[in-house]
C-alpha positions as CSV (number, residue, x, y, z in Angstrom):
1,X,-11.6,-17.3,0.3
2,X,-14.2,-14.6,-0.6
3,X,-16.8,-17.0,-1.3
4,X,-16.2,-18.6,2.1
5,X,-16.6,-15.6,3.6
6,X,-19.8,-14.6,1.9
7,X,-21.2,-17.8,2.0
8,X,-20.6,-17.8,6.0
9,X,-22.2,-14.3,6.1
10,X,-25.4,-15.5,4.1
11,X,-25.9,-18.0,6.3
12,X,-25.7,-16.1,9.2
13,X,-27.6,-13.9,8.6
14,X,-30.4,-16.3,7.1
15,X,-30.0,-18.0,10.6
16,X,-30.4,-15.0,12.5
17,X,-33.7,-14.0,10.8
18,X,-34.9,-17.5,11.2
19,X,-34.2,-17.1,15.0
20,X,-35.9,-14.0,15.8
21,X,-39.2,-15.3,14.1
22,X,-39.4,-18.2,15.6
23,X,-38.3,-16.2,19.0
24,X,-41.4,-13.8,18.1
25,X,-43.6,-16.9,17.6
26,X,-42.3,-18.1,21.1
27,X,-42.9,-14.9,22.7
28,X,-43.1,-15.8,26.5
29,X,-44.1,-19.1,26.7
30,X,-42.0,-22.3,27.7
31,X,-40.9,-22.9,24.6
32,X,-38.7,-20.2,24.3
33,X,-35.5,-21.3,26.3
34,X,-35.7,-24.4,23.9
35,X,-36.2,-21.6,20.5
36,X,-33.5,-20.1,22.3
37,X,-30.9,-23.3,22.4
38,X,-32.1,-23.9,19.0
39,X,-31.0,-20.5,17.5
40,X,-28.2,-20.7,19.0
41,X,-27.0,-24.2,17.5
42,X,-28.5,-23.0,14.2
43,X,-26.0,-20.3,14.5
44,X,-22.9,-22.9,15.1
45,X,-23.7,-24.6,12.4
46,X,-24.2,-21.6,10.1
47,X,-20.9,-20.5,11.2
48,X,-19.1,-23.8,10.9
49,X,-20.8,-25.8,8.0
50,X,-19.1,-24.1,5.4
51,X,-15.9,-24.3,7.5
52,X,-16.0,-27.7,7.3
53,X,-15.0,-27.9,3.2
54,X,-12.1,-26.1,3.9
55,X,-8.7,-27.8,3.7
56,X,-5.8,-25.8,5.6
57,X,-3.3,-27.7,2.8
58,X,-5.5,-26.5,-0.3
59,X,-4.7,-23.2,1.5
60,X,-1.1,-23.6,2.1
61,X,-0.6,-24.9,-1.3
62,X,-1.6,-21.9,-2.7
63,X,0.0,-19.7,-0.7
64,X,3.6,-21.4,-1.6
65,X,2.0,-21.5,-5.1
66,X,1.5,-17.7,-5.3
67,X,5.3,-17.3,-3.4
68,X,6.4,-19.2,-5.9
69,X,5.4,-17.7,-8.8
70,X,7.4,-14.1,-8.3
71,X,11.2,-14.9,-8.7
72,X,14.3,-14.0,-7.1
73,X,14.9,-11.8,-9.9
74,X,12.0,-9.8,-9.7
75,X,12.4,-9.4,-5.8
76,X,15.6,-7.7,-5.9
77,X,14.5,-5.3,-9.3
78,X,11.3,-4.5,-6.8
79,X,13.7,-4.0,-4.2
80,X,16.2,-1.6,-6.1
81,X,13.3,0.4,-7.4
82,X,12.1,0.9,-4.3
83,X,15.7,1.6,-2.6
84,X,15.9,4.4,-5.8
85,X,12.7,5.4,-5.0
86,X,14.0,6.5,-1.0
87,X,16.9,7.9,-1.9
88,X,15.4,10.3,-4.5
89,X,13.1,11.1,-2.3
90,X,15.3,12.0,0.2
91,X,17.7,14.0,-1.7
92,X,15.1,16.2,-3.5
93,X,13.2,17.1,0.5
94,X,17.2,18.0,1.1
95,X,17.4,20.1,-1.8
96,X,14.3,21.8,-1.1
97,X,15.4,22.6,2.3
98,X,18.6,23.7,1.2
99,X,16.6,26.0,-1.3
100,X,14.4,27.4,0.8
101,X,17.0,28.2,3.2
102,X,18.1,30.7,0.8
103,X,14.7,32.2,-0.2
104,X,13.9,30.0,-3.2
105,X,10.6,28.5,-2.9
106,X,10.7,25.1,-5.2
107,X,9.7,21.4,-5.5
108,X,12.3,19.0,-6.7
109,X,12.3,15.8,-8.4
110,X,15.4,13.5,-8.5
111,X,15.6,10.3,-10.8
112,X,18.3,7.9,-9.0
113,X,20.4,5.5,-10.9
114,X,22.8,2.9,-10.4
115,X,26.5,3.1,-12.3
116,X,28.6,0.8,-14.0
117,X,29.8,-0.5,-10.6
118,X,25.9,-0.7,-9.1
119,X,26.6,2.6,-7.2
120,X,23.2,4.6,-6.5
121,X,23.9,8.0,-8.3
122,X,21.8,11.1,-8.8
123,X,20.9,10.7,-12.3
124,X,18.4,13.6,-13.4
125,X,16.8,16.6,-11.4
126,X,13.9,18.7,-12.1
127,X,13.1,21.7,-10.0
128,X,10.0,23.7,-10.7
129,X,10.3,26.8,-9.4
130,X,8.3,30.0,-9.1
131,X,8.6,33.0,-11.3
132,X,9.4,35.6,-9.1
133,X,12.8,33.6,-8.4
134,X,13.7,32.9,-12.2
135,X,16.1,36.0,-12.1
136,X,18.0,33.3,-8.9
137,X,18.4,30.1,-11.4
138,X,22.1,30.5,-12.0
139,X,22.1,30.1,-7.9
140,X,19.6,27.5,-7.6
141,X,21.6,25.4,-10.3
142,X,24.9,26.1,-8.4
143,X,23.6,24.7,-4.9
144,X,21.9,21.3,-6.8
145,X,25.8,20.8,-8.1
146,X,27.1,21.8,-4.6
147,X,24.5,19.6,-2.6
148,X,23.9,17.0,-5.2
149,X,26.5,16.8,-7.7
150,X,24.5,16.9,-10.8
151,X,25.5,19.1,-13.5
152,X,23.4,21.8,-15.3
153,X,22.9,19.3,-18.4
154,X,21.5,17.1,-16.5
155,X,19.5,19.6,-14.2
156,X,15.9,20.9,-15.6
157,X,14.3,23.9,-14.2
158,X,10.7,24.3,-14.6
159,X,8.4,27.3,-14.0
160,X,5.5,26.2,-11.9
């Protein structure tokens, strides 16, 4: 398809150059409205000459070709990654927010898993905090239980 497309942009611009010479060798004389007619076809055809190899079922083909080739499989690991993905992403902005609330300036990371049963569960969290609110860890580790219910053994705290 890229070829296509640069082949049509060659030739259109070789056209175009083509044109306005022989429109400067025309300047104003009669023949120009014929130059004119002329360019213009030799623009068509620039344009739809190398449309003319393409086949819309060699395109189709490939495109249920290229469908074809990821599986079912793959689709729904792609989807639960990105489904983890979200919700870890949306429990770690709550956690900041909850944080910040109470003075703790941090940025949070959450891992999502699924269980046994295929339940999404907070697996892992990492918080990187600052330094001048390491003496408040034992309260930043009790809200991530409370808003999250992870455990300290499977919290990590970070200084930034």
């Amino acid at each position: 398809m890229m070829e296509l497309f640069r082949t049509i942009l060659l030739r259109v611009t070789l056209a175009g150059a083509a044109s306005s010479l022989a429109l400067s060798v025309a300047k104003d004389s009669a023949l120009k409205e014929i130059v004119r007619i002329a360019a213009g076809l030799l623009m068509a055809l620039a344009l739809l000459q190398p449309l003319s190899g393409l086949r819309l079922t060699d395109l189709a083909r490939r495109a249920d070709t290229a469908a074809g080739d990821v599986s079912i499989a793959e689709l729904e690991a792609q989807n639960r990654q990105t489904t983890l993905n979200a919700m870890g992403a949306a429990v770690a902005s709550a956690l900041e927010q909850r944080a910040s609330e109470i003075g703790i300036e941090c940025t949070v990371l959450v891992t999502m898993a699924t269980d046994e049963d295929g339940l999404l569960q907070t697996d892992h969290v990492t918080v990187f905090y600052r330094k001048k609110d390491a003496a408040r860890l034992a309260e930043l580790q009790e809200l991530i239980l409370k808003e999250s219910g992870v455990p300290a053994d499977r919290q990590e705290l970070i200084e930034k």
